[in-house]
C-alpha positions as CSV (number, residue, x, y, z in Angstrom):
1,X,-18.8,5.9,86.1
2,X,-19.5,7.2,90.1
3,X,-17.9,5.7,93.0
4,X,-20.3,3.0,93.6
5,X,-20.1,1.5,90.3
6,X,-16.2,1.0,90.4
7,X,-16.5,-0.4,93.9
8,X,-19.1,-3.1,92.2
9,X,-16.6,-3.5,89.7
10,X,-13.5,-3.6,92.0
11,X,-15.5,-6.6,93.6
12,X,-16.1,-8.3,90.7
13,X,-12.4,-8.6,89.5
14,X,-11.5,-9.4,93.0
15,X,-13.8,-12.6,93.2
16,X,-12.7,-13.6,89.4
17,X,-9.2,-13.1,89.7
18,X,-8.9,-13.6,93.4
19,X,-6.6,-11.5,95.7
20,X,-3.1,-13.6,94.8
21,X,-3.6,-12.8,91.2
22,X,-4.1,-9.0,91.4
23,X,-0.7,-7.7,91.6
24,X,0.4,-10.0,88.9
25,X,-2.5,-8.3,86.5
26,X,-1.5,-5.1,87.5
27,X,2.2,-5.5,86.6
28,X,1.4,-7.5,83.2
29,X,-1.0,-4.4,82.3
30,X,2.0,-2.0,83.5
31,X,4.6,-3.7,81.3
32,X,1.9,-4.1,78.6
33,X,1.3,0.2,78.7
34,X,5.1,0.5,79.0
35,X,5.5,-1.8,75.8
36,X,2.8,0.3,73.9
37,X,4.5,3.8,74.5
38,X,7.8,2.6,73.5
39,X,6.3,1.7,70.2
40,X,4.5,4.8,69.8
41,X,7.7,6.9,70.1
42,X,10.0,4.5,68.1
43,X,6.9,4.8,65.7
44,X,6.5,8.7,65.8
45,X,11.0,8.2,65.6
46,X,10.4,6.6,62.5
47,X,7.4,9.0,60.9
48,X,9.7,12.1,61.8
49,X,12.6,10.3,59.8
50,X,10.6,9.5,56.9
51,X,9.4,12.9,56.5
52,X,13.0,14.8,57.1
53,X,13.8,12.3,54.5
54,X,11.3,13.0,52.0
55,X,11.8,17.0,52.7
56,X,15.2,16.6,52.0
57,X,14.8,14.7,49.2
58,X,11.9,17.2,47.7
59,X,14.3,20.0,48.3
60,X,17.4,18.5,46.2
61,X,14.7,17.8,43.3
62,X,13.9,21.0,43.3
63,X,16.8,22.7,43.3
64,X,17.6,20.5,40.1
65,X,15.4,22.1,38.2
């Protein structure tokens, strides 16, 4: 998108929303993107756990045999 088009969007969210209602968007979508890459690492936590697990666990079977 160029310039112009954000400031026609800009305008619409401001006559929509309204001025007082702004800064409480931008905080909710703040604490929303905050909330989202917490998960993501606790998730990416969790995948690298799994894996050391299963590694671990492939490498004891293994050495059973």
């Amino acid at each position: 998108m160029q310039g112009y088009e954000w400031l026609i969007v800009a305008a619409l969210v401001l006559v929509l929303f309204g001025g007082s209602q702004i800064p409480k968007l931008a905080r909710s979508l703040g604490s929303a993107q905050r909330e989202f890459k917490q998960g993501l690492k606790e998730g990416a936590a969790e995948a690298d756990e799994k894996a050391k697990s299963a590694s671990a666990s492939e490498s004891t079977s293994t050495d059973e045999s």
